[in-house]
C-alpha positions in Angstrom: -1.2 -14.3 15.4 -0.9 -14.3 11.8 0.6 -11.5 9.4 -0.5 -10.7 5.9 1.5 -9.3 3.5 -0.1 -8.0 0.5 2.5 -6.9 -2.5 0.3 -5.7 -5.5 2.4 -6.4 -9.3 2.1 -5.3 -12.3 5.1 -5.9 -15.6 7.5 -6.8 -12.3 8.9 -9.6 -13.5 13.0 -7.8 -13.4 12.5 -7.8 -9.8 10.0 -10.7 -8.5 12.2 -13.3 -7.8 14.1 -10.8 -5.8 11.2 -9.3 -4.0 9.8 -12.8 -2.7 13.0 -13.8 -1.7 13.8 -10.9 0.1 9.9 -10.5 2.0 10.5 -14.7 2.7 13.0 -13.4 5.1 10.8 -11.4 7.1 11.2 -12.0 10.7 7.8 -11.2 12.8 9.3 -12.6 15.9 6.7 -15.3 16.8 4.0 -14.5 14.6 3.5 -16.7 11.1 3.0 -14.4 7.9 1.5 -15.0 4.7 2.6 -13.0 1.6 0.0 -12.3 -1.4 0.9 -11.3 -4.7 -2.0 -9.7 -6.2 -0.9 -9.3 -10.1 -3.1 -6.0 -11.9 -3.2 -8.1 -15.5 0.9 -8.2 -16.1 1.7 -8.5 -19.8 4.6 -10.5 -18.6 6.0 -13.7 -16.4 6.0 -12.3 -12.8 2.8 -14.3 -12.1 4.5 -17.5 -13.5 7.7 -16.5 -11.8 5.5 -16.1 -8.0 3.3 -19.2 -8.9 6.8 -21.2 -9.5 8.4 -20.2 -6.3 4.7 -21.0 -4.5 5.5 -24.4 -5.2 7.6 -25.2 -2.0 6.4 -22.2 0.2 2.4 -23.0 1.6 2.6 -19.0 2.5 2.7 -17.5 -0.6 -0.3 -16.8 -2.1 -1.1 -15.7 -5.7 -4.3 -13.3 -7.3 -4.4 -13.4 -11.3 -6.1 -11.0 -13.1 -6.4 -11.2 -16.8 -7.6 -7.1 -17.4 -5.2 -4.1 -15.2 -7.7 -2.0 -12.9 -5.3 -0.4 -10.8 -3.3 -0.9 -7.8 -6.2 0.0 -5.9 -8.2 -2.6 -7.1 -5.0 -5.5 -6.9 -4.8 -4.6 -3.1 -8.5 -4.6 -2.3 -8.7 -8.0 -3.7 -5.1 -9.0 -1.6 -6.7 -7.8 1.6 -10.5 -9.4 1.0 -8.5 -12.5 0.4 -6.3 -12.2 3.5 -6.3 -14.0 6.6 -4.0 -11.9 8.8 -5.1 -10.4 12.5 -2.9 -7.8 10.5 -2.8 -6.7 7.3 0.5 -4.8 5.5 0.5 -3.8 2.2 3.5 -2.0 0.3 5.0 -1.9 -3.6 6.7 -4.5 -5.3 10.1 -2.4 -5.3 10.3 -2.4 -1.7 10.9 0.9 -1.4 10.7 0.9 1.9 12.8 -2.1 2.8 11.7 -5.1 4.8 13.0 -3.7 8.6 10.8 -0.7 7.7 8.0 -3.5 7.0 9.0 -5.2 10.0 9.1 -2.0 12.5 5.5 -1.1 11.4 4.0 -4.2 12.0 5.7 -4.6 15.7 4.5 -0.8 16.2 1.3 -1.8 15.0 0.5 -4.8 17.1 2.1 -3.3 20.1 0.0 -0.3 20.6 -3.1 -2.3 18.7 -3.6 0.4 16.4 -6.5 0.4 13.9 -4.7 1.9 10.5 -0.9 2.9 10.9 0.3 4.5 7.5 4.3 5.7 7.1 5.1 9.0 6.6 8.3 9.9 4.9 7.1 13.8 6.1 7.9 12.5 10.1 11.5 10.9 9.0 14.2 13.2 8.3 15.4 11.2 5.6 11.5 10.8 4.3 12.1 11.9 0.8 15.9 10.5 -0.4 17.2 9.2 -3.1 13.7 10.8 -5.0 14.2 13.3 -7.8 13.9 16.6 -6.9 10.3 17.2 -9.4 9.2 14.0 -7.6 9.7 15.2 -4.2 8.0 18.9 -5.1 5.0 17.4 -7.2 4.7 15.3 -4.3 4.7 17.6 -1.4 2.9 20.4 -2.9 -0.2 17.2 -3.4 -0.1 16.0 0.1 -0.4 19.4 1.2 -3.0 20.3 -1.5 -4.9 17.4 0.0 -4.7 17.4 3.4 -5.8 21.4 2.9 -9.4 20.2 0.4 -10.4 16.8 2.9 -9.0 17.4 6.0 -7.5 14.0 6.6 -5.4 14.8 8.9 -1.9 13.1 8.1 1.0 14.2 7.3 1.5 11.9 4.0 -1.6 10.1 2.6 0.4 8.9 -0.6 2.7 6.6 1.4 3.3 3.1 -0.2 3.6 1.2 3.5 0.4 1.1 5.4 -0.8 -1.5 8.1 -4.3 -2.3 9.4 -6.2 -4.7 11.9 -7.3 -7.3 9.7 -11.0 -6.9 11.4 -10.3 -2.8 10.3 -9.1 -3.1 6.9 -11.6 -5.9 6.1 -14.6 -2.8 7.0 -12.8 0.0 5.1 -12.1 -1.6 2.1 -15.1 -3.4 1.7 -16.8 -0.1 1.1 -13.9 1.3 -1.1 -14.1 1.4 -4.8 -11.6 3.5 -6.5 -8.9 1.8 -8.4 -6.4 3.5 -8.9 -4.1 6.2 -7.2 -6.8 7.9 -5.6 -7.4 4.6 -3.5 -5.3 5.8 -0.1 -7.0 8.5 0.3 -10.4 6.5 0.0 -9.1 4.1 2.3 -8.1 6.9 4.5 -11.4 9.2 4.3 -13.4 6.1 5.0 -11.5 4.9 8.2 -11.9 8.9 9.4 -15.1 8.5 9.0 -15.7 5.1 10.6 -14.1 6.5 13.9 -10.7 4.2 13.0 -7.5 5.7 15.1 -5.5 6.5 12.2 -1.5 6.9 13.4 1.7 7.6 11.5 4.7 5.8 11.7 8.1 8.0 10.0 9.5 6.0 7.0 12.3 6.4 4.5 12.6 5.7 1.0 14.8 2.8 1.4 15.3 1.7 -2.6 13.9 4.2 -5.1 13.6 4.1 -8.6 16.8 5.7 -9.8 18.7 3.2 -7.7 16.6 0.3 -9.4 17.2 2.1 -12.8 13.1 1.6 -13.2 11.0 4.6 -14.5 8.3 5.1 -11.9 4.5 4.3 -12.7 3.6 7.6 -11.8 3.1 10.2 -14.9 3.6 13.4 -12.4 1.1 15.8 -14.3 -1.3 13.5 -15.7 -2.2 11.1 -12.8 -1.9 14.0 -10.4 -4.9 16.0 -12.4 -6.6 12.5 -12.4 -6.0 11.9 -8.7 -7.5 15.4 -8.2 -10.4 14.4 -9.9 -11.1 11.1 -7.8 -10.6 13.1 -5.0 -13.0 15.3 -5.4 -15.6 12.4 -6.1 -14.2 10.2 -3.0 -15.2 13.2 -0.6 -19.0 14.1 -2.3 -19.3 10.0 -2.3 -18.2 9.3 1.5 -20.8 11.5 2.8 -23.5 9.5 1.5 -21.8 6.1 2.3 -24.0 4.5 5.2 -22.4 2.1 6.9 -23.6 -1.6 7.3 -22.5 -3.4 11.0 
């Protein structure tokens, strides 16, 4: 059995080297992994810095992009490309830490679930180490969004989700939103594909205060986009027919 790990990247090039050393220590028990870096048009040397390391590891895998789309677009193209029976994908940070990685996968293949997604909402540490305005802007969208689609999970916004391969393969071939709107897609669509969608309760392992990083995330900007995209996910999905 074979694991993919898909990391989508973008300007990560503090961290990289770091991050691939750290997911190269991944222990699956006796199933192989591959890792794929899937970089969103970086302005800077974290592709170089993958594609370097590449050289004397046949698992690594690297997506170049020349124009940024999105991280939904980086990790649709990461698991197209994959070759995993499952599929993981999570941030570049690591928030989530690799036995976190590790537990869902196991959890995953042991109960042979279609989509199991974290939820820091199930862990009683969930939301640690966030900043207070994070953490609020955060919870009061989950539950602004689980209220307008229905999706029923606790926290569709979760950066560590795992799939089938033959699962995530179906639902994101039909997906095209590119940016942070793209869970819920991914979600919505497996819903509506019958997919048993589980939760798994995470922590926020490393978050970006302790990696003295500013997060991606513009709280009241991409939140009013997000709201936007979701709004046209749901009028879109209804008229998605799908092809067997």
């Amino acid at each position: 059995m074979l694991i993919s790990v898909i990391i989508p990247m973008y300007n990560e090039e503090a961290l990289i080297e770091q991050t691939v050393h750290r997911l190269l220590s991944l222990q699956f028990g006796e199933y192989d992994f591959e890792l794929i870096f899937s970089d969103d048009g970086s302005q800077d040397d974290c592709a170089k810095i993958v594609k370097k390391i590449a050289q004397n590891h046949s698992n690594i895998h690297l997506i170049e992009n020349k124009t940024n789309r999105g991280k939904g677009a980086a990790i649709r193209e990461g698991v197209l490309l994959a070759k995993g029976d499952f599929i993981l994908y999570t941030d570049c940070d690591l928030a989530y830490g690799t036995e976190q990685m590790e537990s869902i996968v196991k959890e995953a293949v042991a109960t042979d679930s279609d989509v199991l997604i974290g939820s820091r909402n199930l862990h009683p540490k969930g939301h640690d180490g966030v900043s207070s305005l994070r953490k609020l802007t955060s919870k009061m969208y989950m539950k602004l969004i689980s209220w307008y689609t229905k999706c029923g999970v606790s926290d569709s916004q979760s950066g560590l989700k795992c799939f089938k391969g033959s699962v995530a393969k179906d639902i994101f071939s039909h997906c095209i939103v590119n940016r942070f709107a793209f869970d819920l897609e991914v979600l919505l669509l497996g819903k509506q594909f019958g997919y048993t969608i589980s939760e798994f309760p995470v922590c926020i392992i490393h978050s970006d205060e302790e990696l003295n990083r500013n997060s991606k995330v513009h709280l009241i900007f991409d939140v009013i986009r997000m709201m936007k995209d979701v709004i046209k996910i749901k009028k879109r999905i209804k008229t998605i027919e799908r092809v067997e």
